[in-house]
C-alpha positions as CSV (number, residue, x, y, z in Angstrom):
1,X,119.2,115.2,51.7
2,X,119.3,114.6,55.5
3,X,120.8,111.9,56.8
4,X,119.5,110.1,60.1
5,X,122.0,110.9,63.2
6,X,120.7,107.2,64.8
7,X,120.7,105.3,61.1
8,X,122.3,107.1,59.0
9,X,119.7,106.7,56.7
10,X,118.0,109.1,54.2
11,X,115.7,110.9,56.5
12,X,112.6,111.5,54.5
13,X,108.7,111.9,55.8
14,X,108.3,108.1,56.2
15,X,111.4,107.3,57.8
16,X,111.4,104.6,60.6
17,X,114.8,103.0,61.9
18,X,115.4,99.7,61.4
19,X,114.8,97.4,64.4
20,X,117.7,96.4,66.7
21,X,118.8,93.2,65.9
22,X,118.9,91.9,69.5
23,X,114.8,93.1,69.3
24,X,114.6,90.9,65.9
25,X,115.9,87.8,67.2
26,X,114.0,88.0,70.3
27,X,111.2,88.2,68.6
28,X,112.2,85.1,66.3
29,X,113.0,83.3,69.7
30,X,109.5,83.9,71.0
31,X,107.8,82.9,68.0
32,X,109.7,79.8,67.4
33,X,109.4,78.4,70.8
34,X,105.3,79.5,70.8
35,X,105.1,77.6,67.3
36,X,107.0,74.5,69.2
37,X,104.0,74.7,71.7
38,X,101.6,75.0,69.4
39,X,102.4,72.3,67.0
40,X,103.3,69.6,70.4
41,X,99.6,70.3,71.3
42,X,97.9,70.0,68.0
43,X,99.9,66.4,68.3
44,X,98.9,65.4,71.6
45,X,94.8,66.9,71.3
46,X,94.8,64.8,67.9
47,X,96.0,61.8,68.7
48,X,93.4,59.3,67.3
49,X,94.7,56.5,69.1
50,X,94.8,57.7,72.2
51,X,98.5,56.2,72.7
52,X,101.6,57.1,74.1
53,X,103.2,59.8,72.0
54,X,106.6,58.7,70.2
55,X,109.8,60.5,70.6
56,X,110.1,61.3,67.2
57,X,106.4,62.7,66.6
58,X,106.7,65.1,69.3
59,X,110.7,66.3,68.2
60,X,108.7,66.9,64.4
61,X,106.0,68.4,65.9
62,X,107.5,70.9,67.8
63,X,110.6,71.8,64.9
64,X,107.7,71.9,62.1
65,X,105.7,73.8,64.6
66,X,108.4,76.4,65.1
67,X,109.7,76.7,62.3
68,X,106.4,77.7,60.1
69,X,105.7,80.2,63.2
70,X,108.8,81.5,62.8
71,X,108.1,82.0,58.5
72,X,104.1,83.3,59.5
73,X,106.5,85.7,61.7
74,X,108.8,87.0,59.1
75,X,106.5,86.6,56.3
76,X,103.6,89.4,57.9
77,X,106.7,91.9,59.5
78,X,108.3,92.1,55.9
């Protein structure tokens, strides 16, 4: 069987390359920090107090936030 000259993979009908890894973590980089975003909004639009927001609620916020775009991410590419 063939061999890919780029992967060196078996080069059948369906063959694709695997992505770069500098395009992979890029692409875990954006998704983590739009997750942050996301997840320090959802905190601020639903604060029911109206008060100041805490230094620990946003830190949470923004590292759940991130992390479960980040697993959404990886979880739909796979």
């Amino acid at each position: 069987m063939a061999t890919c000259p780029r992967c060196k993979g078996h080069l059948t009908d369906s063959h694709r390359c695997p992505r770069r890894p500098i395009f992979v973590a890029a692409e875990v980089v954006a998704a983590g920090v739009a997750g942050g975003m996301a997840g320090f909004l959802l905190v601020f639009a639903f604060d029911p107090n109206g008060r100041q927001i805490s230094d620990m609620e946003s830190l949470m916020s923004v590292v759940i936030g991130a992390c479960l775009a980040i697993w959404v991410n990886r979880a739909l590419r796979s």
